[in-house]
PQR file of N, CA, C, O and H, with PARSE charges and radii, in Angstrom:
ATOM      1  N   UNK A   1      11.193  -5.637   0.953 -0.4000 1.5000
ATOM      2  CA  UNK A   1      10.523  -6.044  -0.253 -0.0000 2.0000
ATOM      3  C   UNK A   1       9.055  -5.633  -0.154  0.5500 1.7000
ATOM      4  O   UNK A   1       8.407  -5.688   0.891 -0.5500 1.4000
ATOM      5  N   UNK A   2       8.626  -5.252  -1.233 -0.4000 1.5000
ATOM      6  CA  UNK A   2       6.907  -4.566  -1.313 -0.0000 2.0000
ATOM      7  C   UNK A   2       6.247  -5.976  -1.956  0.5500 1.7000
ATOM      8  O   UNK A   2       6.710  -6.523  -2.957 -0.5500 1.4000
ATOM      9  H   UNK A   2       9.153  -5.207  -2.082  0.4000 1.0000
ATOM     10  N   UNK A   3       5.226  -6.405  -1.296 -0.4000 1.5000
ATOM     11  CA  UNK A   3       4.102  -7.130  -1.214 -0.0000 2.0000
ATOM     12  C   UNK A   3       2.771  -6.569  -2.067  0.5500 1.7000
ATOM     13  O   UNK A   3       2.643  -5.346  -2.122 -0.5500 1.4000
ATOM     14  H   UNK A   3       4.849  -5.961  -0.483  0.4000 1.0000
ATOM     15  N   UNK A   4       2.007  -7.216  -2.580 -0.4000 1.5000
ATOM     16  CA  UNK A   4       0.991  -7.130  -2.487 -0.0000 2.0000
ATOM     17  C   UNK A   4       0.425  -8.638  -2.573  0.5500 1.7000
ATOM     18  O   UNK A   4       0.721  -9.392  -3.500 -0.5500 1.4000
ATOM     19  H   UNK A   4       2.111  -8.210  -2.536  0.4000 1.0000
ATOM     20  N   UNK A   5      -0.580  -9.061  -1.302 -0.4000 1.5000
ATOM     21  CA  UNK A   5      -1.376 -10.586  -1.623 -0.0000 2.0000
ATOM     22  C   UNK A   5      -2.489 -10.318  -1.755  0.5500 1.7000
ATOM     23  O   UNK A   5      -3.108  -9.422  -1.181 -0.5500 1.4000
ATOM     24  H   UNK A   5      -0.820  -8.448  -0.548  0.4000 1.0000
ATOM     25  N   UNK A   6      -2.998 -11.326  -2.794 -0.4000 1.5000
ATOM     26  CA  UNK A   6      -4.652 -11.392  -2.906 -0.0000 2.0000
ATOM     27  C   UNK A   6      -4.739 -12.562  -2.604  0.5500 1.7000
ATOM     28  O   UNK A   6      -4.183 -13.497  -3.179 -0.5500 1.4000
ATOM     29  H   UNK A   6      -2.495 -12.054  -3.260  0.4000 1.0000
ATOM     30  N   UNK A   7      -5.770 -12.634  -1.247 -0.4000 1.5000
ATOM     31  CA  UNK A   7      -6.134 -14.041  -0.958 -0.0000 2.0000
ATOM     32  C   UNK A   7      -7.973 -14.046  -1.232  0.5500 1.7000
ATOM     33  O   UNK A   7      -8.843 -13.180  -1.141 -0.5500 1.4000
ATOM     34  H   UNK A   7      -6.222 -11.874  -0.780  0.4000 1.0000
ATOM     35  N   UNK A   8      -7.961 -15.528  -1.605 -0.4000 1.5000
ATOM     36  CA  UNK A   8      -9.549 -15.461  -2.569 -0.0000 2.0000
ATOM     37  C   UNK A   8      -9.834 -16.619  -0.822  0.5500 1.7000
ATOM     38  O   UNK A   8      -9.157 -17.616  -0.569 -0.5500 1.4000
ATOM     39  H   UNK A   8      -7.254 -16.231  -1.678  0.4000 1.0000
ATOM     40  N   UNK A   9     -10.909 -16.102   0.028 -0.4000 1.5000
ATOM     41  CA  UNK A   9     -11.309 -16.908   0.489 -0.0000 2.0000
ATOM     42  C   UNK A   9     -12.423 -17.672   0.018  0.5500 1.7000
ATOM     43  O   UNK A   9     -12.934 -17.347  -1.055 -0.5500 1.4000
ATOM     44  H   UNK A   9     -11.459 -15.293  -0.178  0.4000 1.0000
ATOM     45  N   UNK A  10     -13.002 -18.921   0.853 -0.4000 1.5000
ATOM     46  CA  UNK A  10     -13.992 -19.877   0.228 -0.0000 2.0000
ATOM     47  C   UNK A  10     -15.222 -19.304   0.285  0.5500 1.7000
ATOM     48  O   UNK A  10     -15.942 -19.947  -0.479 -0.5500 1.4000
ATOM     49  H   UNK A  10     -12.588 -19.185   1.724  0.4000 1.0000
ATOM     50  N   UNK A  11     -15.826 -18.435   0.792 -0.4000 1.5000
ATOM     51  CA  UNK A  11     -17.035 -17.443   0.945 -0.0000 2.0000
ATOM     52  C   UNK A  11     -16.803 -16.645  -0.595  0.5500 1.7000
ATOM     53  O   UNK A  11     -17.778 -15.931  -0.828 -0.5500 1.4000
ATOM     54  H   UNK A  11     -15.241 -17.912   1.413  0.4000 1.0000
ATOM     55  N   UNK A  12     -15.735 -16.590  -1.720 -0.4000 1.5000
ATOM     56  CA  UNK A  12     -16.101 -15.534  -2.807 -0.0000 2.0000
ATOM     57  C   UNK A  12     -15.399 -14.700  -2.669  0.5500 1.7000
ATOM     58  O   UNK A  12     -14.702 -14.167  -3.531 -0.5500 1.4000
ATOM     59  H   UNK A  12     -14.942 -17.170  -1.531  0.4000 1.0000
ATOM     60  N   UNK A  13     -15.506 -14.353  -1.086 -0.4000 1.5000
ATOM     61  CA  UNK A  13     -14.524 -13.206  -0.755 -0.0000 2.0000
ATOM     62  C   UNK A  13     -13.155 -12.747  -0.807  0.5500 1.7000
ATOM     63  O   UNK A  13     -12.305 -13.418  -0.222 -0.5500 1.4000
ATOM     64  H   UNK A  13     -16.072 -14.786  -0.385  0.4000 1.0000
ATOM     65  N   UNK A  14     -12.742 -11.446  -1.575 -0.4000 1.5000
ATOM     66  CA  UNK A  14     -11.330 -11.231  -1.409 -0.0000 2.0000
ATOM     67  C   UNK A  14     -11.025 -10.338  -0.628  0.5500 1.7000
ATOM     68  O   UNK A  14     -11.913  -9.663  -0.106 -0.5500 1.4000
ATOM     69  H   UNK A  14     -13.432 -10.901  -2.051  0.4000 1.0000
ATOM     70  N   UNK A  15      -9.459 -10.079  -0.310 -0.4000 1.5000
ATOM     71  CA  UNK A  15      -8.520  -9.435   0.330 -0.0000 2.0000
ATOM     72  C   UNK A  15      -7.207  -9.389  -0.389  0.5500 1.7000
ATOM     73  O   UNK A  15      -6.490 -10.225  -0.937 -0.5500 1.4000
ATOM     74  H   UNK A  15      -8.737 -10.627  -0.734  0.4000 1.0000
ATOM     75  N   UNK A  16      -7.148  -7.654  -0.111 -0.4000 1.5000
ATOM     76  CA  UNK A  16      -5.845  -7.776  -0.559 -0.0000 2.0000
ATOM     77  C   UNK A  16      -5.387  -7.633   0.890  0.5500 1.7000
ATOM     78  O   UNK A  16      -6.042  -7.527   1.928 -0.5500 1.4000
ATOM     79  H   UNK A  16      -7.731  -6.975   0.334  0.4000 1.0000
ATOM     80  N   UNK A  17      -3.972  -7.664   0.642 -0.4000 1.5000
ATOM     81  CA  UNK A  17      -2.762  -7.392   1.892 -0.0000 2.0000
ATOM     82  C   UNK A  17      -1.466  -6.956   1.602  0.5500 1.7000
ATOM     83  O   UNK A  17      -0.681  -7.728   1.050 -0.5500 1.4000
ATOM     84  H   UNK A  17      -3.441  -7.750  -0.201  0.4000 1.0000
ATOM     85  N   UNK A  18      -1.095  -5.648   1.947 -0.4000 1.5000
ATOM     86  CA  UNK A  18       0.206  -5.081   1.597 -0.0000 2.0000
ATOM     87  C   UNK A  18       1.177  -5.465   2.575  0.5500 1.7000
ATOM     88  O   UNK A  18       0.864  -5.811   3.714 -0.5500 1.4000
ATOM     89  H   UNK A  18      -1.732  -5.021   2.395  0.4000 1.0000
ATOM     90  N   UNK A  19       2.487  -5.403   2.097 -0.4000 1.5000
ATOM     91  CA  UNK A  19       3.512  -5.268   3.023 -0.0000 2.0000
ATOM     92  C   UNK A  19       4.694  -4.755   2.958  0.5500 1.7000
ATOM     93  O   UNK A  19       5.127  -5.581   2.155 -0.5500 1.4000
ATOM     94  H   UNK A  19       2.741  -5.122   1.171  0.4000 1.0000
ATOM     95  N   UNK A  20       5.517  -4.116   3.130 -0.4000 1.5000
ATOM     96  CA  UNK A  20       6.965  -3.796   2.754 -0.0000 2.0000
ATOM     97  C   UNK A  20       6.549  -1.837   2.303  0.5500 1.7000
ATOM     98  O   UNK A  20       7.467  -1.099   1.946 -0.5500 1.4000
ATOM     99  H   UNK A  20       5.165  -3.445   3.783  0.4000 1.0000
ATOM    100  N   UNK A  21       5.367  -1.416   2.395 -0.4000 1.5000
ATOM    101  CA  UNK A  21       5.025   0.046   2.004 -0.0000 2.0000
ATOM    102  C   UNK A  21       4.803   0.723   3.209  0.5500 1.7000
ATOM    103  O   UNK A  21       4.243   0.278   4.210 -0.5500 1.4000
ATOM    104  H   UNK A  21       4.621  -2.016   2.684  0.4000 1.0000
ATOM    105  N   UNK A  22       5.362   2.016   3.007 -0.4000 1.5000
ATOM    106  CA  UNK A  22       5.162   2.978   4.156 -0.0000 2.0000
ATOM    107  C   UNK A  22       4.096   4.193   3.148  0.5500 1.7000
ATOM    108  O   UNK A  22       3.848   4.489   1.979 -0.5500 1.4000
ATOM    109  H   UNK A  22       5.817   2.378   2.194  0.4000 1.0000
ATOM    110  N   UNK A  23       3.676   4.646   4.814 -0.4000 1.5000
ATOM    111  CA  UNK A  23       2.284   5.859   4.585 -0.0000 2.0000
ATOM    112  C   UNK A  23       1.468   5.397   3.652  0.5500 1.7000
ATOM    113  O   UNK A  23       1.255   4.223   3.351 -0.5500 1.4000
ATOM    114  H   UNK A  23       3.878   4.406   5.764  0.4000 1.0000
ATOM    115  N   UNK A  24       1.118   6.153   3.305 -0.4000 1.5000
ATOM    116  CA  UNK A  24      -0.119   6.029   1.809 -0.0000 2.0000
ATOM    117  C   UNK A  24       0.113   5.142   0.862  0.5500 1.7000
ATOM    118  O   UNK A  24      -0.782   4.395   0.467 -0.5500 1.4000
ATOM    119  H   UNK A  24       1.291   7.107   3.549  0.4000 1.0000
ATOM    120  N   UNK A  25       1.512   5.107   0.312 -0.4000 1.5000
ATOM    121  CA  UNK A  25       1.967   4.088  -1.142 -0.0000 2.0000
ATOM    122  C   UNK A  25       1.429   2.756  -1.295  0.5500 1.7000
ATOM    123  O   UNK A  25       1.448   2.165  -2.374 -0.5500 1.4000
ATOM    124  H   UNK A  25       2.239   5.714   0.632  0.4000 1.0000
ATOM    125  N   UNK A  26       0.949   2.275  -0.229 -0.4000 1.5000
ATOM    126  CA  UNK A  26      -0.115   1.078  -0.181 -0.0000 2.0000
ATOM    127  C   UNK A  26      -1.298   1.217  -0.712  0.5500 1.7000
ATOM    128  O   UNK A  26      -1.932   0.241  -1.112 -0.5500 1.4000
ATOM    129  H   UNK A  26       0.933   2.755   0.648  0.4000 1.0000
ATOM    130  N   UNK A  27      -1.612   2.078  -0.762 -0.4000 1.5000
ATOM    131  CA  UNK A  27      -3.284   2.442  -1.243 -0.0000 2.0000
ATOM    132  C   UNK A  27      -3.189   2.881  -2.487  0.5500 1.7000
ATOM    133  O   UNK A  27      -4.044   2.578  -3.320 -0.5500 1.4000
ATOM    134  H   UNK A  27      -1.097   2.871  -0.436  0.4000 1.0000
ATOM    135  N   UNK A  28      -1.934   3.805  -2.836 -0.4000 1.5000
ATOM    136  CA  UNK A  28      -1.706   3.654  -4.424 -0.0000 2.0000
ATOM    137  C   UNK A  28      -1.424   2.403  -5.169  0.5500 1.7000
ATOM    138  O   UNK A  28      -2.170   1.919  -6.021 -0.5500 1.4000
ATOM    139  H   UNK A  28      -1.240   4.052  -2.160  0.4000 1.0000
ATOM    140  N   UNK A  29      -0.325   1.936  -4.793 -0.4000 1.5000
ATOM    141  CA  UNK A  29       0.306  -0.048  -5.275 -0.0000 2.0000
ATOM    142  C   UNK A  29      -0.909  -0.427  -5.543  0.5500 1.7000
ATOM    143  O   UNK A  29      -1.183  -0.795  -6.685 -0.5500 1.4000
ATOM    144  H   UNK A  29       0.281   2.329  -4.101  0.4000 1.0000
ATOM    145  N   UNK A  30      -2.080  -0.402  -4.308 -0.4000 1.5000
ATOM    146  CA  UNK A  30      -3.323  -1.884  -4.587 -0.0000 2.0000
ATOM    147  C   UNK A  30      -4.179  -0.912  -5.427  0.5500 1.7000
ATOM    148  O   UNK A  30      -4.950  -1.576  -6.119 -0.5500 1.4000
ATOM    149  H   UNK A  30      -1.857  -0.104  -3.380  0.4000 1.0000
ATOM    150  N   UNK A  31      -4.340   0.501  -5.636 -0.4000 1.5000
ATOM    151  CA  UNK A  31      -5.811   0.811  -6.402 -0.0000 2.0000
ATOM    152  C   UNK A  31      -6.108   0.359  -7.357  0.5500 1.7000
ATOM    153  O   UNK A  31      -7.323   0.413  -7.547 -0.5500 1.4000
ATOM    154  H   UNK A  31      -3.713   1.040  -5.073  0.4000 1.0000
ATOM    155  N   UNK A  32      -5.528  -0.115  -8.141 -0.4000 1.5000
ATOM    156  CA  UNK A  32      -6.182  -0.904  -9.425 -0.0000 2.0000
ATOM    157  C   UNK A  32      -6.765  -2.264  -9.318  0.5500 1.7000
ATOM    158  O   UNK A  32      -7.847  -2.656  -9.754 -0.5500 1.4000
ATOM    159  H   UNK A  32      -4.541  -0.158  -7.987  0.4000 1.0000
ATOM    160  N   UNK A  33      -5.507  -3.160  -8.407 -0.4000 1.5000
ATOM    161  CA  UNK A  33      -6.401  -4.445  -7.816 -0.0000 2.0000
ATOM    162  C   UNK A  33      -8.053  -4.300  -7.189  0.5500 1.7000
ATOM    163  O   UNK A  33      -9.121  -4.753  -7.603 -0.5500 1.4000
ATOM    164  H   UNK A  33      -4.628  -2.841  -8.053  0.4000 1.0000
ATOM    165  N   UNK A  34      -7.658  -3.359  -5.879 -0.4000 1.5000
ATOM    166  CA  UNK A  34      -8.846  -3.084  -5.589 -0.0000 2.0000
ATOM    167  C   UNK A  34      -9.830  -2.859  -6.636  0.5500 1.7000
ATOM    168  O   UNK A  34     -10.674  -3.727  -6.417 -0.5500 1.4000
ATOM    169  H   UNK A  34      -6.791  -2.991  -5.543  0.4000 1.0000
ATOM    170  N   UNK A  35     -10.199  -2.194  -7.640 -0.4000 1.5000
ATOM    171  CA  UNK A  35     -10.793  -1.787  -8.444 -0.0000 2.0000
ATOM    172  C   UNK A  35     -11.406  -2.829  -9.197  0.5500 1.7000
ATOM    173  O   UNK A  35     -12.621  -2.869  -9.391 -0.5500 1.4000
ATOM    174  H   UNK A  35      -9.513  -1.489  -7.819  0.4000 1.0000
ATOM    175  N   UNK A  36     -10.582  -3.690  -9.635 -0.4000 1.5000
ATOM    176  CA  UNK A  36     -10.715  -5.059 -10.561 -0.0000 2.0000
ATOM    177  C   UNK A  36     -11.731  -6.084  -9.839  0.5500 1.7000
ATOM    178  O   UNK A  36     -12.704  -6.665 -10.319 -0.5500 1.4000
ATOM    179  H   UNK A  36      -9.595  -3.658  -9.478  0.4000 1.0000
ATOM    180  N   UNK A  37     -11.165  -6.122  -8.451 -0.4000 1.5000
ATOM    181  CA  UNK A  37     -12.256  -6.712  -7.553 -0.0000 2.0000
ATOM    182  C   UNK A  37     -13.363  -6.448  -6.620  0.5500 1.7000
ATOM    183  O   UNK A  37     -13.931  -7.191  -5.820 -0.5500 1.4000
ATOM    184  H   UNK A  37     -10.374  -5.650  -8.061  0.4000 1.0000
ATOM    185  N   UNK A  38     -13.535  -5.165  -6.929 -0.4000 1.5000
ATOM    186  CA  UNK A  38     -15.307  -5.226  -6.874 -0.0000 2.0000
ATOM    187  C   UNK A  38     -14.834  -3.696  -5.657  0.5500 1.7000
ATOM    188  O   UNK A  38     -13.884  -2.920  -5.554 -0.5500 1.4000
ATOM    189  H   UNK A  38     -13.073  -4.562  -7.579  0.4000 1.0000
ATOM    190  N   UNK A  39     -16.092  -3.921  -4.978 -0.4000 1.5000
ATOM    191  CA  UNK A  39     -16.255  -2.744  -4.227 -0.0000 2.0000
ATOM    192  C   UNK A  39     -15.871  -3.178  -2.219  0.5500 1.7000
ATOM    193  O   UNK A  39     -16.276  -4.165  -1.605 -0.5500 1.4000
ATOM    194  H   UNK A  39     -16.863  -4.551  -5.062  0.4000 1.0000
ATOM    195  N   UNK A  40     -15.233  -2.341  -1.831 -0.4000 1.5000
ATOM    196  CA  UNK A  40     -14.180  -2.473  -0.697 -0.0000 2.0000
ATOM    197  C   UNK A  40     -15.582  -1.977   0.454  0.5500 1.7000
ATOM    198  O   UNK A  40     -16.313  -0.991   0.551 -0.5500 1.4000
ATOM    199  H   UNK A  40     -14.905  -1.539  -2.330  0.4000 1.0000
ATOM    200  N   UNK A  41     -15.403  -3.448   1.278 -0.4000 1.5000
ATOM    201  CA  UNK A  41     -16.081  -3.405   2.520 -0.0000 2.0000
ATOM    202  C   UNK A  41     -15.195  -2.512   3.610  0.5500 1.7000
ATOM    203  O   UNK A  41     -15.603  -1.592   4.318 -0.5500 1.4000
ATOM    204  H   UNK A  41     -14.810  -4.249   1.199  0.4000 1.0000
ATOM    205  N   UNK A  42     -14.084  -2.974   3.539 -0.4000 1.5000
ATOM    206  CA  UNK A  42     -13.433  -2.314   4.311 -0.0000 2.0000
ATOM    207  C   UNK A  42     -11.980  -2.281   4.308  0.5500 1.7000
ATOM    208  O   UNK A  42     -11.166  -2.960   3.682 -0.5500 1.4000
ATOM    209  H   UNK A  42     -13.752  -3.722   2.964  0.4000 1.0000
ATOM    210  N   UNK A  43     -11.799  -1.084   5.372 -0.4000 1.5000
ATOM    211  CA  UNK A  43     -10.005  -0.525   4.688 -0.0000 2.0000
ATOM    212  C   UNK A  43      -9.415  -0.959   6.376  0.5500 1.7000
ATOM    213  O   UNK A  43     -10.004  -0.366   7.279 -0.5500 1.4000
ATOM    214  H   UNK A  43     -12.460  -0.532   5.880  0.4000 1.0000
ATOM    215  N   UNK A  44      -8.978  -1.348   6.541 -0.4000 1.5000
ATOM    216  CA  UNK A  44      -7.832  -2.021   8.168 -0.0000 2.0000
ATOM    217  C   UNK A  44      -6.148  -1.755   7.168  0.5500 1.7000
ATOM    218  O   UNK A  44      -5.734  -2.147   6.076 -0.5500 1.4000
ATOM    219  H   UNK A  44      -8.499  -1.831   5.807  0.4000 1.0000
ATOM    220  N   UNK A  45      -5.429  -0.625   8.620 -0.4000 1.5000
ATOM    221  CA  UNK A  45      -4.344   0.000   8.204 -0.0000 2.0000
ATOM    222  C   UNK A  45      -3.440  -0.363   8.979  0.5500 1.7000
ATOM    223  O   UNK A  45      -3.736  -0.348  10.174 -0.5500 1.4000
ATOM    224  H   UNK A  45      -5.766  -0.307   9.506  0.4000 1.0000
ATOM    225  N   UNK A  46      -2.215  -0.755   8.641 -0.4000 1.5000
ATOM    226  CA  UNK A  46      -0.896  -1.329   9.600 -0.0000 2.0000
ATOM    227  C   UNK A  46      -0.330  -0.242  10.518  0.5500 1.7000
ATOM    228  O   UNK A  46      -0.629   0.949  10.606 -0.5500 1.4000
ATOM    229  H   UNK A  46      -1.976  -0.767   7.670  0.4000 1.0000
ATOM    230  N   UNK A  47       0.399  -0.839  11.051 -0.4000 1.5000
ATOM    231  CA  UNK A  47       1.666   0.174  11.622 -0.0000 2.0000
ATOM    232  C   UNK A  47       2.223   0.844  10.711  0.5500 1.7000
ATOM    233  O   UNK A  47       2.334   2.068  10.774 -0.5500 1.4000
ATOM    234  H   UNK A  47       0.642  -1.807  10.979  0.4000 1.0000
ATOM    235  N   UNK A  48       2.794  -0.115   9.407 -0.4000 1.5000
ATOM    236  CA  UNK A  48       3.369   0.128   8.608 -0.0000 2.0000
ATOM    237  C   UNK A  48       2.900   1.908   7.756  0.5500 1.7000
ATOM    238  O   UNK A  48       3.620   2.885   7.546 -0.5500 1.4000
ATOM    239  H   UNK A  48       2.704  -1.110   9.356  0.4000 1.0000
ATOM    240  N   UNK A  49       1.889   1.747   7.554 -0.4000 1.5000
ATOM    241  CA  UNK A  49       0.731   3.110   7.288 -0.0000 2.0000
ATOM    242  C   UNK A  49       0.967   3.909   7.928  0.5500 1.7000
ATOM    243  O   UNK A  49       0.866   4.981   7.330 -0.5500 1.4000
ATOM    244  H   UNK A  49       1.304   0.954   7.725  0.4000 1.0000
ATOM    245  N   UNK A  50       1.379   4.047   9.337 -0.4000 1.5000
ATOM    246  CA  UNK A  50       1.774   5.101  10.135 -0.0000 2.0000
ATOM    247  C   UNK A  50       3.303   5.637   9.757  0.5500 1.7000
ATOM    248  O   UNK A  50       3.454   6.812  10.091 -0.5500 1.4000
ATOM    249  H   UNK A  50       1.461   3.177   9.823  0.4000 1.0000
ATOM    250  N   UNK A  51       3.949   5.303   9.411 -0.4000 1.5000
ATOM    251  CA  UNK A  51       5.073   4.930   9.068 -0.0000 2.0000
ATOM    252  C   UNK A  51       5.765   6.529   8.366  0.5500 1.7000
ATOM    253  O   UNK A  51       5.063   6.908   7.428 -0.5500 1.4000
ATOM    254  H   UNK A  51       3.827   4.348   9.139  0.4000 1.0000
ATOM    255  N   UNK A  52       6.714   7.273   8.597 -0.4000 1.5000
ATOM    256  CA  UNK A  52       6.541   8.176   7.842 -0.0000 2.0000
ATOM    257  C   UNK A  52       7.290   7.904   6.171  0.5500 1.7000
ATOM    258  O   UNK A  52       8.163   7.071   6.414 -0.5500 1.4000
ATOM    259  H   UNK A  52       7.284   6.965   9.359  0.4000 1.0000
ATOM    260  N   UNK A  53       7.316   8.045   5.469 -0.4000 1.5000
ATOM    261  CA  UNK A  53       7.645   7.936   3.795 -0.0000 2.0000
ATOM    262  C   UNK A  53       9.254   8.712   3.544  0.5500 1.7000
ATOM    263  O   UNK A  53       9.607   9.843   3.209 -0.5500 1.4000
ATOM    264  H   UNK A  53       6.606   8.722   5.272  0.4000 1.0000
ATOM    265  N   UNK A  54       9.617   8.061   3.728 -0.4000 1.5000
ATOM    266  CA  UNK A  54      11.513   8.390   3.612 -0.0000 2.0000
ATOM    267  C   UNK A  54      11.713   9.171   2.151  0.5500 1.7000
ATOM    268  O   UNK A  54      11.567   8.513   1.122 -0.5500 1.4000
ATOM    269  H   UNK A  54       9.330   7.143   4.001  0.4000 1.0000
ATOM    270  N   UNK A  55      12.037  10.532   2.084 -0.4000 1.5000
ATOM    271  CA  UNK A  55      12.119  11.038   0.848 -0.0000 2.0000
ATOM    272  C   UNK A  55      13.923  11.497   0.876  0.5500 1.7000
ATOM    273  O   UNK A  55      14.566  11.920   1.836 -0.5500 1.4000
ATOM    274  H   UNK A  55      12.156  11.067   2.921  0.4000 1.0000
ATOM    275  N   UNK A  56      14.346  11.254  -0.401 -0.4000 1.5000
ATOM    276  CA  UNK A  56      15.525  10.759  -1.141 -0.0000 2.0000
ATOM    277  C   UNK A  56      15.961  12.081  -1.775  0.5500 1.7000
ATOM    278  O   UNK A  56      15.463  12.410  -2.851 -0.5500 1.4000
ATOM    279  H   UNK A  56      13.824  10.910  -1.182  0.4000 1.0000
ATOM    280  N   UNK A  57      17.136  13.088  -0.985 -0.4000 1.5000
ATOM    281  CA  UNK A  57      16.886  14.153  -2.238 -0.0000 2.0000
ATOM    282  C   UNK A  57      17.564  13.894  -3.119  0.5500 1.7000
ATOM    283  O   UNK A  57      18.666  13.441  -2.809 -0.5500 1.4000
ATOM    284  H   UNK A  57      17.541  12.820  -0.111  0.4000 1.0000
ATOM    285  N   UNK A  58      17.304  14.024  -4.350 -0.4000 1.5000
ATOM    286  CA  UNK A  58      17.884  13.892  -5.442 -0.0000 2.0000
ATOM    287  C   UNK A  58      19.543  14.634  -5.841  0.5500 1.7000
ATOM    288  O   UNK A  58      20.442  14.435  -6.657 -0.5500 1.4000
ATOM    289  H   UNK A  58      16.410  14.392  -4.602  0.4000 1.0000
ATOM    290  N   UNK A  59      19.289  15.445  -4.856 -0.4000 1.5000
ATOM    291  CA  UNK A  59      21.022  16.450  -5.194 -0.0000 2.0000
ATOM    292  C   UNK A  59      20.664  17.021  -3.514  0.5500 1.7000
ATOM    293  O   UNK A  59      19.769  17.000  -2.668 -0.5500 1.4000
ATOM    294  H   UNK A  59      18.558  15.605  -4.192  0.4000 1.0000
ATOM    295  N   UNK A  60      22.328  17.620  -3.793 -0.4000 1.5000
ATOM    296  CA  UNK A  60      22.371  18.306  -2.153 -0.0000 2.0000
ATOM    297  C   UNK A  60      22.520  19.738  -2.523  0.5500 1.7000
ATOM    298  O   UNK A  60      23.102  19.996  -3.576 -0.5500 1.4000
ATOM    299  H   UNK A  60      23.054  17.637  -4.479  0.4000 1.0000
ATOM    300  N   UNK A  61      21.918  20.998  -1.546 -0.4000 1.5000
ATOM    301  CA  UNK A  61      21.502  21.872  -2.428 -0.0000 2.0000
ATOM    302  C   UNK A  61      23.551  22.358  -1.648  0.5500 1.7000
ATOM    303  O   UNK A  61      24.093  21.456  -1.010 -0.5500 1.4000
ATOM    304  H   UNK A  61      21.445  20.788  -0.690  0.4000 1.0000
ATOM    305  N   UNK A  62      24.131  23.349  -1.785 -0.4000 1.5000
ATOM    306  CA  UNK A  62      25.173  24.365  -1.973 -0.0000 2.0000
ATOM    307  C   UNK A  62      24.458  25.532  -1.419  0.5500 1.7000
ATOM    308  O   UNK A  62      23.291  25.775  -1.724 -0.5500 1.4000
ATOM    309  H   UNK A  62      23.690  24.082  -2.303  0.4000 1.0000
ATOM    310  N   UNK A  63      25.204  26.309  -0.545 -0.4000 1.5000
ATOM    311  CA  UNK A  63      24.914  27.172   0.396 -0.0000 2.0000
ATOM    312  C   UNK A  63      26.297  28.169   0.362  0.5500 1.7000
ATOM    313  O   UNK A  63      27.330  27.977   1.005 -0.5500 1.4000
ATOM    314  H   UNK A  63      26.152  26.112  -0.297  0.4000 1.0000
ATOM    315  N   UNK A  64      26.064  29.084  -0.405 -0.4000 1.5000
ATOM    316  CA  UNK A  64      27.353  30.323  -0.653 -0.0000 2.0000
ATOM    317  C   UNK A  64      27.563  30.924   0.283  0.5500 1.7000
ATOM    318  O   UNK A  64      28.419  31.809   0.269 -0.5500 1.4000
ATOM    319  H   UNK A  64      25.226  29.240  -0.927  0.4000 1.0000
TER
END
């Protein structure tokens, strides 16, 4: 399951936190959150981020 949390700490401060996304697709999912909430002190990346991105082919190609 894909995550995204926004936790509002008592300092003002937010965070988001992804979970359930591999490679990059995390940083796409949150860019708009991010955006909405102001300007990003900083970026801390999971395992998950390392992760390589499982691609699905759509058809199987035929080989004559």
């Amino acid at each position: 399951m894909k995550v995204i949390e926004i936790i509002i700490l008592s300092t003002g401060e937010s965070r988001l936190e992804t979970r359930g996304f591999q490679g990059s697709e995390c940083r796409e999912a949150s860019r708009a959150l991010e955006a909405a909430l102001g300007k990003k002190i900083t970026d801390i990346v999971t395992a998950e981020f390392h992760e390589s991105e499982v691609v699905q082919p759509s058809h199987l190609e035929q080989k004559e």
